[in-house]
FINU-298656 format. One record per atom (N, C-alpha, C, O): z, y, x negated; residue number from 0; residue in three letters; atom name; chain. Coordinates in steps of 0.05 Angstrom, whole numbers. Atoms other than C-alpha are relative to their C-alpha. Example, Ala and Ser with C-alpha at 12.3 -4.5 7.8 and 13.67 -1.06 7.14 Angstrom:
residues 2
R     pz     py     px pos code site unit
R      0    -24    -18   0  ALA    N    A
R    156    -90   -246   0  ALA   CA    A
R      0     24    -18   0  ALA    C    A
R     13     24    -39   0  ALA    O    A
R     -1    -24     16   1  SER    N    A
R    143    -21   -273   1  SER   CA    A
R     14     22     15   1  SER    C    A
R     18     44      5   1  SER    O    A
This chain:
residues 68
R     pz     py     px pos code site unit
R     20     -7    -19   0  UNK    N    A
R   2975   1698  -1825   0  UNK   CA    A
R    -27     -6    -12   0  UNK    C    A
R    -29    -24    -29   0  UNK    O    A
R     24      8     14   1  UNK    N    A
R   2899   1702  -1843   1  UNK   CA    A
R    -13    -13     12   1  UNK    C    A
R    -25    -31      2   1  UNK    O    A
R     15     12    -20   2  UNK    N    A
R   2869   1682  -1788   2  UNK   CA    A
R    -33      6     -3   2  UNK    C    A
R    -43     18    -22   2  UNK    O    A
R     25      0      5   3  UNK    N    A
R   2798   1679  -1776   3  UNK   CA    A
R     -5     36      8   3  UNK    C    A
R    -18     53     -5   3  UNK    O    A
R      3    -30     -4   4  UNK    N    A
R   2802   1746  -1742   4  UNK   CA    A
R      2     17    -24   4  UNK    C    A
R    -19     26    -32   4  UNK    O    A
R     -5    -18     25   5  UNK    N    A
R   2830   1787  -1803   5  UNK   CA    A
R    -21     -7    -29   5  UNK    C    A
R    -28      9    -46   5  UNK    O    A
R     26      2     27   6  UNK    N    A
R   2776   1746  -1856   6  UNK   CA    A
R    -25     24     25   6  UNK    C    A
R    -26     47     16   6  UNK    O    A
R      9    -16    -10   7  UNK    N    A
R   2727   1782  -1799   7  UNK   CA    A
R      1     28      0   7  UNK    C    A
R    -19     42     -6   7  UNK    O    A
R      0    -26     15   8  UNK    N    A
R   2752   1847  -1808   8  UNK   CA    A
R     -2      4    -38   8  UNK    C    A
R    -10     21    -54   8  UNK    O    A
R      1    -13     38   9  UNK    N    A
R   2756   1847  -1885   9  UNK   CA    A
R    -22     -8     -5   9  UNK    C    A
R    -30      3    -25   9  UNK    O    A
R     30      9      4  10  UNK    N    A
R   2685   1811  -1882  10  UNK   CA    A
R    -10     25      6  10  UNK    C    A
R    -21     34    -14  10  UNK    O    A
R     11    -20    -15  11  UNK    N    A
R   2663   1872  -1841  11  UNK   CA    A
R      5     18    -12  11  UNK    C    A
R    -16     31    -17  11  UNK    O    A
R      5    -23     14  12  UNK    N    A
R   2692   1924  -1880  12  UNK   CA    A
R     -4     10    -27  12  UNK    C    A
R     -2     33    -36  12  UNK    O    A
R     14      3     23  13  UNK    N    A
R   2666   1906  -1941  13  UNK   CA    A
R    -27      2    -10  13  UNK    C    A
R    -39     13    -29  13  UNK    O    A
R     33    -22     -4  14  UNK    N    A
R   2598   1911  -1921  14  UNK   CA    A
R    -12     17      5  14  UNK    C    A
R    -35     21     -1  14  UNK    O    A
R      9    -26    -12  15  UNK    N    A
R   2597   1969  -1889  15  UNK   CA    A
R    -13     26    -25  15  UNK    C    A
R    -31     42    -24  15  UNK    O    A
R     11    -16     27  16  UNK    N    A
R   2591   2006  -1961  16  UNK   CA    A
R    -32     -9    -10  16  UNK    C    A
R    -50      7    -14  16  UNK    O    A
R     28     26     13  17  UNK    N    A
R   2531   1951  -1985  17  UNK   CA    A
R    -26      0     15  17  UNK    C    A
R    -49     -3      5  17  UNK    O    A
R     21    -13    -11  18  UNK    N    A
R   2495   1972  -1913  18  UNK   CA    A
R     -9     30     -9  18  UNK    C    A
R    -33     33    -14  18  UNK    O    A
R      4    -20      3  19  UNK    N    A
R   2498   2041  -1926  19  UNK   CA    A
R    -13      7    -28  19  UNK    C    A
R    -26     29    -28  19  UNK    O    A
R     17     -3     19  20  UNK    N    A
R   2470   2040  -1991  20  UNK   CA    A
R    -30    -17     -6  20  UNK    C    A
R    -47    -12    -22  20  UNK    O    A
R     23     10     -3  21  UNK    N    A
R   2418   1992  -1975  21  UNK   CA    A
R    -18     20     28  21  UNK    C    A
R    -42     16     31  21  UNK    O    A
R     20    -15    -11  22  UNK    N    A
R   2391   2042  -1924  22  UNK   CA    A
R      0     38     -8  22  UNK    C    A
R     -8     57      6  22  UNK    O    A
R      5    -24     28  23  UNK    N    A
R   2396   2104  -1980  23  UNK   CA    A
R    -17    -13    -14  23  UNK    C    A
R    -27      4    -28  23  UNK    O    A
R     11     14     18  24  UNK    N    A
R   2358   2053  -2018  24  UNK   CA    A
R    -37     -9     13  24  UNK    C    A
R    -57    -18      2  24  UNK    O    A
R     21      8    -22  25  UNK    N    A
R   2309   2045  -1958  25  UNK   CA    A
R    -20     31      5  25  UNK    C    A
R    -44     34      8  25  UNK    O    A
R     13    -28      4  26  UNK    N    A
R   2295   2120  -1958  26  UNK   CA    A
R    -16      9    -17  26  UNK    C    A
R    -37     21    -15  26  UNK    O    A
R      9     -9     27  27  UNK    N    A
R   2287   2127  -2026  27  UNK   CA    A
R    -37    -14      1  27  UNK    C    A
R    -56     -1     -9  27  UNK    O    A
R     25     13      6  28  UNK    N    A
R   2223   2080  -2020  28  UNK   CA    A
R    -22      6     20  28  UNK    C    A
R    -46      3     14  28  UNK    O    A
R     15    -19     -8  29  UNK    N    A
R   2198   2115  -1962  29  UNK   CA    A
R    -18     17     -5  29  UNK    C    A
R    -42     17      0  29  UNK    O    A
R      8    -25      0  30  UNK    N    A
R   2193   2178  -1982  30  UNK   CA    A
R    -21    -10    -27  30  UNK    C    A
R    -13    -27    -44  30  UNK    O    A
R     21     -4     16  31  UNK    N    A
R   2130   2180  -2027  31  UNK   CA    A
R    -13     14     -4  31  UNK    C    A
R    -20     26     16  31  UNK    O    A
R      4    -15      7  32  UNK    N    A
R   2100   2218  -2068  32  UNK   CA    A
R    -42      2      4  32  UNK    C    A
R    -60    -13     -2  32  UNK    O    A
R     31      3    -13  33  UNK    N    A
R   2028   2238  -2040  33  UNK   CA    A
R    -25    -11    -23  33  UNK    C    A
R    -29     -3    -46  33  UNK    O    A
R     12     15     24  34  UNK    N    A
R   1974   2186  -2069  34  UNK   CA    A
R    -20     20    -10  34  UNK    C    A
R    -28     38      5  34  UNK    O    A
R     19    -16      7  35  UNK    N    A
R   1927   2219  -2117  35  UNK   CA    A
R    -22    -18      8  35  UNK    C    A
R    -25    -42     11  35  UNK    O    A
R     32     16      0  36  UNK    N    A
R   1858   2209  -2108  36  UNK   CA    A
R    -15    -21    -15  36  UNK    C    A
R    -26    -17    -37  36  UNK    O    A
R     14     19     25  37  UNK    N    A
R   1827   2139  -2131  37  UNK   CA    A
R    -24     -1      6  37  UNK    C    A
R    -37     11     24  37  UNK    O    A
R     29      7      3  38  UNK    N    A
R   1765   2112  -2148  38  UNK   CA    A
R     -6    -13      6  38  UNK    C    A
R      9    -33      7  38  UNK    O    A
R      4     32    -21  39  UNK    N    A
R   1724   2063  -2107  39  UNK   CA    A
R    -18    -14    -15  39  UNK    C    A
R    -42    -13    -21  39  UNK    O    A
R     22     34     12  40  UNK    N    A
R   1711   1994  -2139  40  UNK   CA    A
R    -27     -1     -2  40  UNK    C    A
R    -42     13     12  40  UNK    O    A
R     36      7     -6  41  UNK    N    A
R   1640   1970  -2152  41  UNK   CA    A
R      3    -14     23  41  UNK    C    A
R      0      3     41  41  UNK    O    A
R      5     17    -36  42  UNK    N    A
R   1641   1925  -2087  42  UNK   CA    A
R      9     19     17  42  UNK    C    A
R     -4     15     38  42  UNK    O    A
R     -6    -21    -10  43  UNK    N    A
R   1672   1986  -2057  43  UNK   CA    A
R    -23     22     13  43  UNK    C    A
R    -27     28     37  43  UNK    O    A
R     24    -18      8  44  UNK    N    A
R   1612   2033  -2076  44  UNK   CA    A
R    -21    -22     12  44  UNK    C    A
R    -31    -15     33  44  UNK    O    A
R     19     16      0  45  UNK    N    A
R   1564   1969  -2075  45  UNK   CA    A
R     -5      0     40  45  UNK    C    A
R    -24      5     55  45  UNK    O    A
R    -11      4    -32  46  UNK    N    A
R   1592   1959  -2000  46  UNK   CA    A
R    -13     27     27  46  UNK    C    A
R    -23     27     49  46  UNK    O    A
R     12    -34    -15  47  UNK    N    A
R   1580   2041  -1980  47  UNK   CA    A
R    -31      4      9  47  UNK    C    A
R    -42     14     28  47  UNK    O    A
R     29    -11     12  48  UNK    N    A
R   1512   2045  -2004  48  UNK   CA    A
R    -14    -29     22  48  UNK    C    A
R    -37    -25     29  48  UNK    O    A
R     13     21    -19  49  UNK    N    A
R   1494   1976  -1956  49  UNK   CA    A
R     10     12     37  49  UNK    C    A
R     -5      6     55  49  UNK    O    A
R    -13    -10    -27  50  UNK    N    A
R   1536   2010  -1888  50  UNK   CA    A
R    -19      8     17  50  UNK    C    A
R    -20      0     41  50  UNK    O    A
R     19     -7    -29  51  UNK    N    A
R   1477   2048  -1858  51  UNK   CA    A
R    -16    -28      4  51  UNK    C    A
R    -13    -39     26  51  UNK    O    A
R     17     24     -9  52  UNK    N    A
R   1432   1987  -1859  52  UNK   CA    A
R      9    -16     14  52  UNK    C    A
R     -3    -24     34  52  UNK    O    A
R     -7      9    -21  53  UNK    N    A
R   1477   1951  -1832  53  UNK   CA    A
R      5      4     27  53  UNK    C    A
R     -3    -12     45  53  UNK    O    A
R      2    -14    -20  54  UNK    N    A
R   1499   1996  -1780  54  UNK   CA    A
R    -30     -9     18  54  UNK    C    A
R    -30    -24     37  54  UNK    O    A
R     30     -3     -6  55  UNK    N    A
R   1417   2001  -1768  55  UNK   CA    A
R     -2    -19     22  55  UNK    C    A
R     -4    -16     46  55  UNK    O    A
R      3     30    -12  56  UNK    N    A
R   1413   1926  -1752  56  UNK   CA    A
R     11     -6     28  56  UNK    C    A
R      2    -16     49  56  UNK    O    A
R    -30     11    -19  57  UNK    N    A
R   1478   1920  -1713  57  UNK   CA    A
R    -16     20     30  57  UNK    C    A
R    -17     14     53  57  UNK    O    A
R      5    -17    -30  58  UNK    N    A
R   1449   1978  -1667  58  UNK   CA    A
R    -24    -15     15  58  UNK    C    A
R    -24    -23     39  58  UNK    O    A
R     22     14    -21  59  UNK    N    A
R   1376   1945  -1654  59  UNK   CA    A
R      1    -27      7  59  UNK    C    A
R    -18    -38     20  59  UNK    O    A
R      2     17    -13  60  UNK    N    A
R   1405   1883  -1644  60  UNK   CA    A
R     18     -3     27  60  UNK    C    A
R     18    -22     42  60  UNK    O    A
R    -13     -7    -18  61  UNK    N    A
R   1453   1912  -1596  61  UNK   CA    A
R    -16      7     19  61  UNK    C    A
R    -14     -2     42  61  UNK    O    A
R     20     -5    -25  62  UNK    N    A
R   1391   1946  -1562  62  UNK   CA    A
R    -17    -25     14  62  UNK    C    A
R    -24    -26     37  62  UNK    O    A
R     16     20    -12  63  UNK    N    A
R   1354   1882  -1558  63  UNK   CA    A
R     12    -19     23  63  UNK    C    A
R     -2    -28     41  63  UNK    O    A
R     -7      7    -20  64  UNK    N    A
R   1408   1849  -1520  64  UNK   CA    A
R     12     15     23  64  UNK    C    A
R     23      5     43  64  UNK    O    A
R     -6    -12    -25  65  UNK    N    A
R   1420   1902  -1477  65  UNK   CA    A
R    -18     -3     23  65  UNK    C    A
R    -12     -3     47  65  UNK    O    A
R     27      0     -8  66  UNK    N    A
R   1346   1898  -1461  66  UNK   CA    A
R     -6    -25     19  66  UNK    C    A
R    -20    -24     39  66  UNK    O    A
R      6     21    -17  67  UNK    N    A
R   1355   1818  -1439  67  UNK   CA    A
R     23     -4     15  67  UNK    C    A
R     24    -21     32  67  UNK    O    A
């Protein structure tokens, strides 16, 4: 015998172990452990410290074309 059917089942129930630990393995990488607090880069910081100005800009050039 040994038909294609029966390699299909023994294909099938061989993986079924190999899924199940690849999604225990899928959990595991989930679950995380809450990030501690980091530190922000110089271009980070450099970047913060430029935001309102930009903002600023972005708004009066938003008013100017609301204006035409």
């Amino acid at each position: 015998m040994g038909g294609y059917d029966d390699w299909i089942m023994q294909r099938n129930a061989s993986t079924e172990p190999l899924k199940a630990m690849a999604s225990k393995e899928q959990k595991q990488k989930t679950e995380r452990l809450p990030r501690q607090k980091q530190k922000l880069t110089f271009r980070e910081t450099r970047e913060l410290e430029t935001l309102p100005q930009a903002i600023e800009a972005l708004e009066e050039e938003k008013q100017r074309l609301t204006e035409t």
